[in-house]
DRENLODREN-548129 format. One line per 10 residues: number of its first residue (from 0); their letters; for each residue x, y, z of C-alpha. Coordinates in nm, 3 decimals, decimal comma. Example, Ala and Ser with C-alpha at 12.3 -4.5 7.8 and 13.67 -1.06 7.14 Angstrom:
0 = AS = 1,230 -0,450 0,780  1,367 -0,106 0,714;
END
This chain:
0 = XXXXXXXXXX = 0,000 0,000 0,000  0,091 0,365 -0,016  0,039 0,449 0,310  0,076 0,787 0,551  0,064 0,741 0,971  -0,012 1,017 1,160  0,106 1,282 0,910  0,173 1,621 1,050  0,290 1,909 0,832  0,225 2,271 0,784;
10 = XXXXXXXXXX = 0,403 2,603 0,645  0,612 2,850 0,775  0,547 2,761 1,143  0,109 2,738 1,108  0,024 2,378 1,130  -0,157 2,230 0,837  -0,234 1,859 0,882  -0,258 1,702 1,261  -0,192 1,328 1,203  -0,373 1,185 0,899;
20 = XXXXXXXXXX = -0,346 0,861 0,837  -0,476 0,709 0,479  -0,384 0,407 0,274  -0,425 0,351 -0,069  -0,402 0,014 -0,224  -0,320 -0,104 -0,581  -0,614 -0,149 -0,763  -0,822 0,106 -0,611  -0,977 0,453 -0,613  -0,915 0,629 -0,267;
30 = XXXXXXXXXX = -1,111 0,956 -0,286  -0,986 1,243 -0,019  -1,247 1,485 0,021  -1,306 1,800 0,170  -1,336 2,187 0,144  -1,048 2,422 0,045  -0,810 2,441 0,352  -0,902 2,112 0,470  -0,547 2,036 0,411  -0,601 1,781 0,060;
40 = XXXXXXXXXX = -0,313 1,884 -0,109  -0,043 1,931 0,154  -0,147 1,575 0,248  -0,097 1,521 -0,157  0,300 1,749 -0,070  0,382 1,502 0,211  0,328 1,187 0,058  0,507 1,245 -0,246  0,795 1,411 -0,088  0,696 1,816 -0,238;
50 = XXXXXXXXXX = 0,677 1,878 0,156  0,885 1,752 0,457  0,702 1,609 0,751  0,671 1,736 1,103  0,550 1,380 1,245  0,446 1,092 1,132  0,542 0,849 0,829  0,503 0,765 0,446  0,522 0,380 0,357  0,551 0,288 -0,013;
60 = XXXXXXXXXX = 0,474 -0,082 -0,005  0,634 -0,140 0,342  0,935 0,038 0,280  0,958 0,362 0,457  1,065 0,644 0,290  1,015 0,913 0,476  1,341 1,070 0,408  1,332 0,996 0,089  1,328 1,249 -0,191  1,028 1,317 -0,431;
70 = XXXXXXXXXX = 1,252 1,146 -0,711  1,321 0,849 -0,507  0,988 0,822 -0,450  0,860 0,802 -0,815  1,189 0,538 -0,872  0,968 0,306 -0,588  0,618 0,371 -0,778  0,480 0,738 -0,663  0,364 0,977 -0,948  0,154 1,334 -0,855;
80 = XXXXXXXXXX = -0,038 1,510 -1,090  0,009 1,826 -0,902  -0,297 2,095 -0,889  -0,261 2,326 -1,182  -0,050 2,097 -1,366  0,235 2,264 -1,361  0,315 2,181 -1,736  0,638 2,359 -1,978  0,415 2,603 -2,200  0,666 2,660 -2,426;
90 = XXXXXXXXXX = 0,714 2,319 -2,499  0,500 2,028 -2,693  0,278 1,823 -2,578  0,521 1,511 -2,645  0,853 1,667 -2,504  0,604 1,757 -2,171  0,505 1,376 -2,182  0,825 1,194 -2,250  0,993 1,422 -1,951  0,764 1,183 -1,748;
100 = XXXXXXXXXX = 1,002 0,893 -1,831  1,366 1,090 -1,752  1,455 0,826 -1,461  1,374 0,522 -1,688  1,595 0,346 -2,011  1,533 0,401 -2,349  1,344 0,095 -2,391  1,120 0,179 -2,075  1,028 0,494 -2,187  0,930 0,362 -2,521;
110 = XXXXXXXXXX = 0,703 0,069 -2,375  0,561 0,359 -2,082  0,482 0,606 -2,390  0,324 0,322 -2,641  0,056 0,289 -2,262  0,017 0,589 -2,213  -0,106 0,686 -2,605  -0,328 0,380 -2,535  -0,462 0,558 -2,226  -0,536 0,896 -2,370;
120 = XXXXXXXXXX = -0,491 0,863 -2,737  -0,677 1,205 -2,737  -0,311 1,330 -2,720  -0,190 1,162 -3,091  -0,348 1,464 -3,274  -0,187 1,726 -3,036  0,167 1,620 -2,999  0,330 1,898 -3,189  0,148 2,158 -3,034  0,260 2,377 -2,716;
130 = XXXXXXXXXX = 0,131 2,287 -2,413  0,046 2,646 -2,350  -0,189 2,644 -2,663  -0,413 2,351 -2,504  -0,752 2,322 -2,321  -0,783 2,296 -1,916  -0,863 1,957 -2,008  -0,585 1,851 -2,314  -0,307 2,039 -2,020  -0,506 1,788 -1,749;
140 = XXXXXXXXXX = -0,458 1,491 -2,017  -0,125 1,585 -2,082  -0,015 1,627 -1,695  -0,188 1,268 -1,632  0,038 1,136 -1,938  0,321 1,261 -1,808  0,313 1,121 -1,461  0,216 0,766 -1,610  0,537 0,775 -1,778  0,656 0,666 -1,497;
150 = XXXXXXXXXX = 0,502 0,363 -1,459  0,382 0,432 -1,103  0,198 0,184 -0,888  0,056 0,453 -0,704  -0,090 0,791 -0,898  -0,203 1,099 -0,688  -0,410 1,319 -0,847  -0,473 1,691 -0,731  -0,836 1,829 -0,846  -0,789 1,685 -1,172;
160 = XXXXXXXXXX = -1,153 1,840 -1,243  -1,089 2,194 -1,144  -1,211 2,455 -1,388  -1,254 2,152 -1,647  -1,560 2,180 -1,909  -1,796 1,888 -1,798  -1,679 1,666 -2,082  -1,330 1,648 -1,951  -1,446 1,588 -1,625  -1,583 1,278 -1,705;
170 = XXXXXXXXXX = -1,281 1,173 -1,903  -1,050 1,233 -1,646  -1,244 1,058 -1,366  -1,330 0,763 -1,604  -0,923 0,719 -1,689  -0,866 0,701 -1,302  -1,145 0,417 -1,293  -0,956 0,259 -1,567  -0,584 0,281 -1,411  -0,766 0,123 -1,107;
180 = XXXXXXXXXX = -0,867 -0,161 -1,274  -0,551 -0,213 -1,422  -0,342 -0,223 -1,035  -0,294 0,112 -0,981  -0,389 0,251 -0,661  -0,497 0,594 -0,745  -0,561 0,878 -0,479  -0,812 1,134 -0,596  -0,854 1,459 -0,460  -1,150 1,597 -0,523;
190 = XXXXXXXXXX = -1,419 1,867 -0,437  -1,653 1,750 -0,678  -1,767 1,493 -0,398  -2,018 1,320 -0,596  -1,858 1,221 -0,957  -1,526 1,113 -0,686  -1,759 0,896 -0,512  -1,920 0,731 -0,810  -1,561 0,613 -0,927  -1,429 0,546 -0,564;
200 = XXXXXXXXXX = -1,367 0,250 -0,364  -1,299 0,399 -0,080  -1,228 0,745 0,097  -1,220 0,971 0,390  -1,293 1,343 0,463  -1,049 1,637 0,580  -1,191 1,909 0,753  -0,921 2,168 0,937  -0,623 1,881 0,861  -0,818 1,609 1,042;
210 = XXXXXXXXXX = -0,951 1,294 0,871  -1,331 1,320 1,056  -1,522 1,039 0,849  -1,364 0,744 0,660  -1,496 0,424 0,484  -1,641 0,265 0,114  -1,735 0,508 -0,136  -2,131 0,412 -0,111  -2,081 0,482 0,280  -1,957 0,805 0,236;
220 = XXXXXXXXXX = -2,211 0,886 -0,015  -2,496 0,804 0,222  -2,314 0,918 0,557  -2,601 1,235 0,663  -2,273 1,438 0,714  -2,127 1,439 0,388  -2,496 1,454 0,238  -2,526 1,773 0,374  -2,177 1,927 0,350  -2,067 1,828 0,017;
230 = XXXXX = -2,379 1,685 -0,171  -2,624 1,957 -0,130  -2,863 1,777 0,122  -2,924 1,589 -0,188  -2,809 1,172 -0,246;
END
């Protein structure tokens, strides 16, 4: 599993997170939910290595590496899809996808990027164009390309949906479904509680950097609390 015990973090001195604890296991969709500054993506930081750790631990498949750096991290199977993307403008879509695969030999990277134009073969028609020139959701594509370049066991992804036209939305949440079934274990960090839910296996809520509900996805999506926080009073 990719797993974080008791996680404690925060920035310049204001705590952030006050010991989460989530696993994620291969094959499944682990949905982290919650309102901005519940602490999602600093939980997102600390597990991938962005952000060092005031407490606690991150396990990748029983091997602690806690000290490790983030490019250790996605040697032992742990890609992030950061918020925003984070993508080269200036450059095409297939130099910003083949960077994915910098740690790996030739002959990886050309078996990673014949998968990943399986995955999103959306991307064929666009890989001479800049990055910069792209949709929210061919950039969102692209950034999810890139990390699967990697070949990770374990994907995080960061509001993939955010500021997405519907259609991509769907896309995006379908391809995590997909990876799942496939062995990845794929943490999705959503606010858009219900689509996150209907891919989900499982999931928990942050609210001020604590985890305050946890279990299945159809749990959570009947739990009164989340129905009326994050669903609109409405299953």
């Amino acid at each position: 599993m990719l797993c974080g015990k008791g996680l404690v973090a925060g920035y310049l001195g204001a705590p952030v997170l006050h010991e989460v604890s989530i696993e994620v296991r291969p094959g499944e969709v682990f949905c982290l939910l919650g309102a901005n500054g519940a602490g999602k993506s600093t939980t997102a930081r600390c597990l991938a290595g962005v952000l060092g750790l005031r407490g606690g631990q991150v396990m990748i498949d029983d091997v602690d590496v806690t000290e490790a750096s983030a490019n250790e991290r996605v040697r032992r199977g742990l890609s992030l899809v950061p918020e925003a993307r984070h993508l080269f403008g200036r450059s095409t879509v297939r130099d910003n996808v083949l960077l994915g695969g910098w740690t790996r030999s030739r002959s990886e990277r050309s078996a990673s990027y014949g998968r990943v134009m399986e995955t999103f073969p959306q991307l064929g028609r666009l890989l001479r164009r800049k990055a910069r020139d792209l949709s929210g959701g061919e950039q969102q594509m692209v950034a999810i390309a890139r990390a699967l370049m990697a070949d990770p066991r374990y994907l995080i992804l960061d509001e993939p949906s955010l500021g997405l036209a519907p259609i991509y939305v769907d896309i995006i949440l379908q391809k995590a479904a997909e990876l799942a079934t496939l062995g990845v274990g794929v943490l999705l960090i959503e606010q858009n509680v219900g689509k996150a839910l209907s891919v989900g296996h499982r999931g928990a809520v942050l609210e001020t950097g604590r985890v305050v509900l946890s279990g299945s996805a159809d749990e959570l999506a009947s739990d009164p609390a989340v129905v009326d926080s994050y669903l609109g009073g409405v299953v």
